[in-house]
C-alpha positions in Angstrom: -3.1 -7.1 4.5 -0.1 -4.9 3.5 3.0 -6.6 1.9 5.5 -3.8 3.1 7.8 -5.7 5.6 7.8 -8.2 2.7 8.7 -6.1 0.0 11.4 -5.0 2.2 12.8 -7.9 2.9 12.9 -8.9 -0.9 14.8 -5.5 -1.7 17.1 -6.3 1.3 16.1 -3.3 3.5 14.9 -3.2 6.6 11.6 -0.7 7.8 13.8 1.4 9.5 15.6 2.3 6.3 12.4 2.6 4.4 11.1 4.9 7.3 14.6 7.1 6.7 14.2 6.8 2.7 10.9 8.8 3.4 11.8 11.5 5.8 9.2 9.9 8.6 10.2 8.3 12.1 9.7 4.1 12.3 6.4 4.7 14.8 5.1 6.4 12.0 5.7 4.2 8.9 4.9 1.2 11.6 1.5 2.7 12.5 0.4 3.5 8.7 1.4 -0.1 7.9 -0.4 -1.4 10.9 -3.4 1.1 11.2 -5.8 2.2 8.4 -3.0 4.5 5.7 -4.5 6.6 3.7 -4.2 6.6 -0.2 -1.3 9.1 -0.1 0.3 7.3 2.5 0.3 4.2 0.5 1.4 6.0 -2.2 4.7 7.4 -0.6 5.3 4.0 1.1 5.1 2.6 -3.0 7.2 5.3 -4.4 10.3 5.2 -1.9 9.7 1.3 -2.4 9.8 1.6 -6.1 6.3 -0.4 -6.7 2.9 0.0 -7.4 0.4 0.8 -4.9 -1.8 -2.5 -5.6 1.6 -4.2 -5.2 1.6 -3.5 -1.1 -1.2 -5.8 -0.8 -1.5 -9.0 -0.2 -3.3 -11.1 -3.3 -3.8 -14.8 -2.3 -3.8 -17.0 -4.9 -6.7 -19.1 -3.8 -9.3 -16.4 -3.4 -7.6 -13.1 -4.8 -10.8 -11.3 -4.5 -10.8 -7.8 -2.4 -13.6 -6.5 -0.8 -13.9 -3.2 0.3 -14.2 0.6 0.0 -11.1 3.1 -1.4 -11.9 6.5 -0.7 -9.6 8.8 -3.1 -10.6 12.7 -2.9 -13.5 12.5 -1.0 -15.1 10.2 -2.8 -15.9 6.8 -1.9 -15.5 3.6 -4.4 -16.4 -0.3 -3.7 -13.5 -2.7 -4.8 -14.1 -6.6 -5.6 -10.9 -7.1 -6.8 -7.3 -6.4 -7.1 -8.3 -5.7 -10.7 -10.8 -3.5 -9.6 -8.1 -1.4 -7.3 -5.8 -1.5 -10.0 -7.7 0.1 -12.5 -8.9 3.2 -9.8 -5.5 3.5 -8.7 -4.6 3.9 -12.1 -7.8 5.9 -12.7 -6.6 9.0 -10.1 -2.7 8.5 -10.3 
């Protein structure tokens, strides 16, 4: 799950101003957020926030493992953990 309204509301803005800080319309940040964004999507939504991309998620303390597939310029890798993530993202940044 995406931490974006979150991260928001610790920086004291709202999604509409984030949405204007990026030159897109609220229906579009809102459906990114909500649907399945894409790697350069996430990372626009982490630059106008000022954070990291693996910061957007959500990393529960109890089980902070990640499961899943990144694909990042046509190619496909499986993640296990925000660790994992972190290291691609920092891989292909």
């Amino acid at each position: 799950m995406l931490r974006v309204q979150e991260i928001c509301k610790e920086q004291g803005i709202t999604m509409q101003d984030l949405a204007k800080k990026m030159g897109v319309t609220y229906q579009a940040l809102y459906a990114a957020v909500s649907g399945n964004p894409t790697i350069g999507k996430l990372g626009e939504i982490a630059k106008a926030l000022g954070v990291n991309i693996v910061d957007l998620f959500t990393e529960n303390s109890q089980e902070s493992d990640v499961n899943g597939y990144v694909k990042v310029k046509g190619t496909l890798y499986e993640v296990h953990s925000f660790e994992d993530l972190r290291k691609l993202l920092e891989l292909k940044s």
